[in-house]
C-alpha positions in Angstrom: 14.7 2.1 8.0 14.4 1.2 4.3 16.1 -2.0 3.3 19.2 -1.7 1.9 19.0 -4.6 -0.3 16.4 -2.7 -2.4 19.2 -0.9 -3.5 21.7 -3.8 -4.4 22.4 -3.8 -7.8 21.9 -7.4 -7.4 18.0 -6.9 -6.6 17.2 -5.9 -10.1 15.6 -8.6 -12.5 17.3 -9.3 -15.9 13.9 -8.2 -17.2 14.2 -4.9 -16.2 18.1 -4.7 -16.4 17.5 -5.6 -20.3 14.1 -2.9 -20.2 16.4 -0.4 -18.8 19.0 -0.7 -21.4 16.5 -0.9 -23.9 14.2 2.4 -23.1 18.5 4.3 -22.7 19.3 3.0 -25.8 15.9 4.3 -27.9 16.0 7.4 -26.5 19.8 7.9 -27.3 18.7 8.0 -31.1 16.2 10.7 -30.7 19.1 13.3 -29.5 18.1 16.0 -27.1 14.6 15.5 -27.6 13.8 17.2 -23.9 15.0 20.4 -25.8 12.3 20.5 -28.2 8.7 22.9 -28.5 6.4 21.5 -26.2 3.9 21.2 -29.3 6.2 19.1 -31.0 6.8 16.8 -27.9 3.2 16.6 -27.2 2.7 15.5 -31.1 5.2 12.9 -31.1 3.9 11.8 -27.7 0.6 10.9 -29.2 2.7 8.8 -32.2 4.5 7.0 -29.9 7.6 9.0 -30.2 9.1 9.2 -27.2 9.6 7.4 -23.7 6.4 5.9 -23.0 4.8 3.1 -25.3 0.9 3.8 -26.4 -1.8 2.5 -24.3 -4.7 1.8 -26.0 -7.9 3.7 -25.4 -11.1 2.3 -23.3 -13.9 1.7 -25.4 -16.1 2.6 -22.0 -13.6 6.1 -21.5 -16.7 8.9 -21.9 -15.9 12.7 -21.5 -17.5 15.5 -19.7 -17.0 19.4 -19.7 -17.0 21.2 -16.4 -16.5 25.3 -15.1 -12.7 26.0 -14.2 -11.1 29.1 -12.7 -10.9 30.5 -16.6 -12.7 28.3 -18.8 -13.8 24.9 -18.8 -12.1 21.8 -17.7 -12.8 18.6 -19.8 -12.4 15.5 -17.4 -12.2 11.6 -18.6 -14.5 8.9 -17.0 -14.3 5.6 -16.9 -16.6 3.7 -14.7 -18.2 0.6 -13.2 -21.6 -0.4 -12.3 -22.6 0.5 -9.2 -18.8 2.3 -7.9 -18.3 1.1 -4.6 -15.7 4.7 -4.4 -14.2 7.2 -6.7 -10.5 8.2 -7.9 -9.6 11.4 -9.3 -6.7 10.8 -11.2 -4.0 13.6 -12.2 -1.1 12.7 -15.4 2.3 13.3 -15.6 4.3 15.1 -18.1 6.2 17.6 -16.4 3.5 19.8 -16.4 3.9 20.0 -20.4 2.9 17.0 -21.8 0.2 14.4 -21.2 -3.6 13.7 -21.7 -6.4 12.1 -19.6 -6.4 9.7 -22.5 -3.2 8.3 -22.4 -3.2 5.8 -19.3 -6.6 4.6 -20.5 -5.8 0.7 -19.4 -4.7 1.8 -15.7 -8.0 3.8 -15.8 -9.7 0.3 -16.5 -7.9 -1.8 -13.8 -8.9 0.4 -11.2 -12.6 0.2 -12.1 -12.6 -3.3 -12.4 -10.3 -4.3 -10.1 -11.5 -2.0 -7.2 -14.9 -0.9 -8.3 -14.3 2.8 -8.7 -15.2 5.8 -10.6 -11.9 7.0 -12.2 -12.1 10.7 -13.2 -9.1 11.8 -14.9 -8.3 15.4 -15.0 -7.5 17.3 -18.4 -5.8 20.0 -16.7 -4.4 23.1 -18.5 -0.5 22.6 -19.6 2.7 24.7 -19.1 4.5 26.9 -20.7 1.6 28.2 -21.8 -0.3 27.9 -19.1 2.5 27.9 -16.0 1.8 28.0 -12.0 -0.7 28.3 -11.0 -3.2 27.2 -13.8 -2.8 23.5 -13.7 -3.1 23.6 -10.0 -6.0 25.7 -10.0 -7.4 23.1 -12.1 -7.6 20.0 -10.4 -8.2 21.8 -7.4 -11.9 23.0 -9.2 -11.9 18.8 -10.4 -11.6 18.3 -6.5 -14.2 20.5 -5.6 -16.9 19.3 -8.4 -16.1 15.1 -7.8 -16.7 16.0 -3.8 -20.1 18.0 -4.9 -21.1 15.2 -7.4 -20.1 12.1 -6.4 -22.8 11.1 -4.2 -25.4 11.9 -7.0 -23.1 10.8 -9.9 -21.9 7.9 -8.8 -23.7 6.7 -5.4 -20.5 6.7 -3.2 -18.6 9.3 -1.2 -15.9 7.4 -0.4 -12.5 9.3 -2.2 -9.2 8.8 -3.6 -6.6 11.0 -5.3 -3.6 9.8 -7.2 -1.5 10.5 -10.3 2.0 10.2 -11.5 5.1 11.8 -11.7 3.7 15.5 -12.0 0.7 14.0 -11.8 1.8 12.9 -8.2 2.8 16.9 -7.2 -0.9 17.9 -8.5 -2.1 15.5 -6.2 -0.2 16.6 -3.2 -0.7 20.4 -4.1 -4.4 19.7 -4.6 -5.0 18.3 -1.0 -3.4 20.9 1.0 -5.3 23.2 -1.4 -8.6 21.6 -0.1 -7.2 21.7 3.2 -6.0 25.6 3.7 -8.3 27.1 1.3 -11.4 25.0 2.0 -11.0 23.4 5.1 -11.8 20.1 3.5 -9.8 16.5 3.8 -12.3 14.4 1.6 -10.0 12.0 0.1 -9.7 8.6 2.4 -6.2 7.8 0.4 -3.5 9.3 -2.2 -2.2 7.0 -4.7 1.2 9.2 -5.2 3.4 7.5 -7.7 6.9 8.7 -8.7 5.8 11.9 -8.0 8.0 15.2 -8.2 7.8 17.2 -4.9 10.6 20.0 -4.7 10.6 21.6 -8.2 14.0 23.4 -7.0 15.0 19.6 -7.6 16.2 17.4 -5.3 19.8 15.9 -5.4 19.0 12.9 -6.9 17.4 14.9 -9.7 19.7 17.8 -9.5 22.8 15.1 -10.0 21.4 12.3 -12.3 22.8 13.7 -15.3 22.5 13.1 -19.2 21.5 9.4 -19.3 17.8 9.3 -21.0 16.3 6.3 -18.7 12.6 7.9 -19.3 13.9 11.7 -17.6 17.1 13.7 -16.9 18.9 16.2 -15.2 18.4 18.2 -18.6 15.0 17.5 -19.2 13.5 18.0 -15.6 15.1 21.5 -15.5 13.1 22.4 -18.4 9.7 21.0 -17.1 10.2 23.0 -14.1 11.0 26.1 -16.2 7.8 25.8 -18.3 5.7 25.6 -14.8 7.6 27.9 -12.6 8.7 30.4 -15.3 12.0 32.8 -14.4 10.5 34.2 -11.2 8.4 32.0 -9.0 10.0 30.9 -5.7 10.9 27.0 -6.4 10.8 26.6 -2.7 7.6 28.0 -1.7 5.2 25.1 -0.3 2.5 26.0 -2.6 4.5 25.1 -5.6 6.8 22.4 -3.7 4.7 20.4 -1.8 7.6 18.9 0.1 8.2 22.3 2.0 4.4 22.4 3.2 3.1 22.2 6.6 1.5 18.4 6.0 -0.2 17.6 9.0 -3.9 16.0 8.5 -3.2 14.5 5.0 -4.7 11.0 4.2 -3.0 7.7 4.4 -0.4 7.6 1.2 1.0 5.1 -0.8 4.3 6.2 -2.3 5.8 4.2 -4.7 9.5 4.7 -6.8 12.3 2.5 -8.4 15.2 2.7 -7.5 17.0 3.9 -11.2 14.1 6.9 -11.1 15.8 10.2 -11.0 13.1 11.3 -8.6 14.1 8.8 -6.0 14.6 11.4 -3.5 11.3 13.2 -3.7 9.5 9.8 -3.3 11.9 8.8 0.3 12.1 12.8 1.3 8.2 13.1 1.5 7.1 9.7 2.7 9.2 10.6 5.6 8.0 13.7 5.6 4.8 12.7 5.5 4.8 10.6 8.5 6.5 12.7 10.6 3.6 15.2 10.4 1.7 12.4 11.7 -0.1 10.7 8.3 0.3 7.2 7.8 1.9 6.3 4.7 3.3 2.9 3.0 6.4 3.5 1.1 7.5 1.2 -2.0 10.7 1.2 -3.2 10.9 -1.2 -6.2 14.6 -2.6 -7.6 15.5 -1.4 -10.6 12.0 0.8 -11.5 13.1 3.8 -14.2 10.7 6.8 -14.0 6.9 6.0 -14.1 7.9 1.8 -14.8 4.6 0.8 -14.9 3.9 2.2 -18.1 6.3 -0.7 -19.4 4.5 -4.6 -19.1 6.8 -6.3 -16.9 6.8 -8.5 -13.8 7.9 -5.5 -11.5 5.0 -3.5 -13.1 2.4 -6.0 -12.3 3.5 -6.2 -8.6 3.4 -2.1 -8.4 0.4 -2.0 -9.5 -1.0 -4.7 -7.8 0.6 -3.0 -4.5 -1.9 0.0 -5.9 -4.8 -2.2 -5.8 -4.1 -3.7 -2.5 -3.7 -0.1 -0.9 -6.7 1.1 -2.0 -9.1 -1.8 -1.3 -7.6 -1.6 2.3 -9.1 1.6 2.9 
């Protein structure tokens, strides 16, 4: 069973307790800003308005163009010497909002810190591009890193991993590659904070208005601009958690404990085990949504969890 004591309001560092309070009481001035055009959002995401600090570009970051479903797919590189293994990394953003660009120095550690080839995909964004185009995708970036990778960057060994959204791309994409292809080339999934049941779980659907990073509000709205008015919510090939997950590699999943996705993080590790994966789980005290964007001691041991995970494999 998880610990309880990870859930002790006592377990949370002043550092984060003051981090928390800090990120609640910036976004308290912006108003509603969950509400806004997704252009807007996405413009004052790149300024720094918003949740997430800026993270500074890699000066070794080089971009190429490849064929998607309906036009072509730009996807960010940043690599080592000699890649002892390759990552294709999915963002977050609720499916609205994000670039490859924008996680540039997490990008870095992974190439440094565990030789690999991260490839980040610059996937098509909702509303105007809702399910299934940003799934479709990655799911092409899937296909083209396991035809390439040997020739591009001398390794076939394969990881997969994003955030938030980014996580539920992930997921989606490897039982894509499973039922579609009848392919499981990814030796581990790197699935942080990740949002697996776009009907919303309860600790989603009952969060409320409090802006620590997301919201009840604001999460309803991402998952209109993917699903639209229509789309079954609960359907396994939009909701991962509700999929058939047997033969899926070894996972990490990782969440804090003040994320509003808590639930979809602790539902499908459990999941996920159950169908017979292995999986580690990670439940970090006091963590708001995607934490690891913020410099913090807490951050460094997530992420450091991340490195540990994948050089085991």
């Amino acid at each position: 069973m998880i610990d309880p004591a990870l859930f002790d309001p006592s377990a949370i560092s002043e550092e984060i307790r003051a981090q928390n309070a800090e990120i609640v009481a910036k976004l308290s001035k912006l108003g509603r800003y969950w509400e806004a055009p997704p252009a807007l959002i996405r413009e004052n995401r790149r300024k720094g308005i918003g949740p997430f600090p800026l993270m500074p570009f890699s000066s070794r970051a080089q971009t190429i163009i490849i064929d998607g479903p309906d036009g072509p797919i730009p996807l960010r590189i940043i690599a080592p010497e000699n890649p002892r293994g390759a990552y294709l990394h999915i963002h977050g953003g609720g499916w609205t909002i994000g670039t490859a660009d924008e996680q540039d120095p997490w990008l870095d550690r992974l190439a440094e810190r565990c030789g690999l080839a991260v490839i980040s995909v610059e996937y098509r964004l909702a509303p105007e591009h809702p399910f299934p185009a940003g799934p479709d995708d990655c799911e092409a970036a899937a296909l083209w890193l396991m035809r390439e990778a040997e020739s591009r960057f001398g390794t076939s060994r394969l990881f997969i991993g994003g955030e938030s959204a980014g996580a539920h791309l992930s997921a989606l994409t490897l039982l894509r590659l499973r039922d579609k292809h009848g392919l499981s080339p990814f030796r581990g999934a790197n699935l942080f904070a990740g949002c697996y049941d776009v009907s919303l779980t309860p600790s989603a659907a009952n969060w409320g208005d409090e802006p620590l990073i997301l919201n009840t509000p604001g999460v309803k709205i991402f998952a209109d601009n993917l699903c639209g008015p229509d789309l079954d919510r609960c359907d396994p090939s939009v909701s991962p958690l509700y999929a058939d997950l047997k033969g899926m590699p070894p996972a990490l999943f990782s969440v804090g404990t003040r994320d509003l996705l808590l639930d979809d993080t602790l539902f499908m590790a459990s999941r996920w085990v159950a169908a017979g994966n292995k999986a580690d789980l990670a439940v970090w005290p006091g963590g708001c949504h995607v934490f690891i964007r913020f410099d913090s001691a807490l951050a460094e041991q997530a992420l450091s969890q991340i490195d540990s995970f994948i050089e085991g494999l």
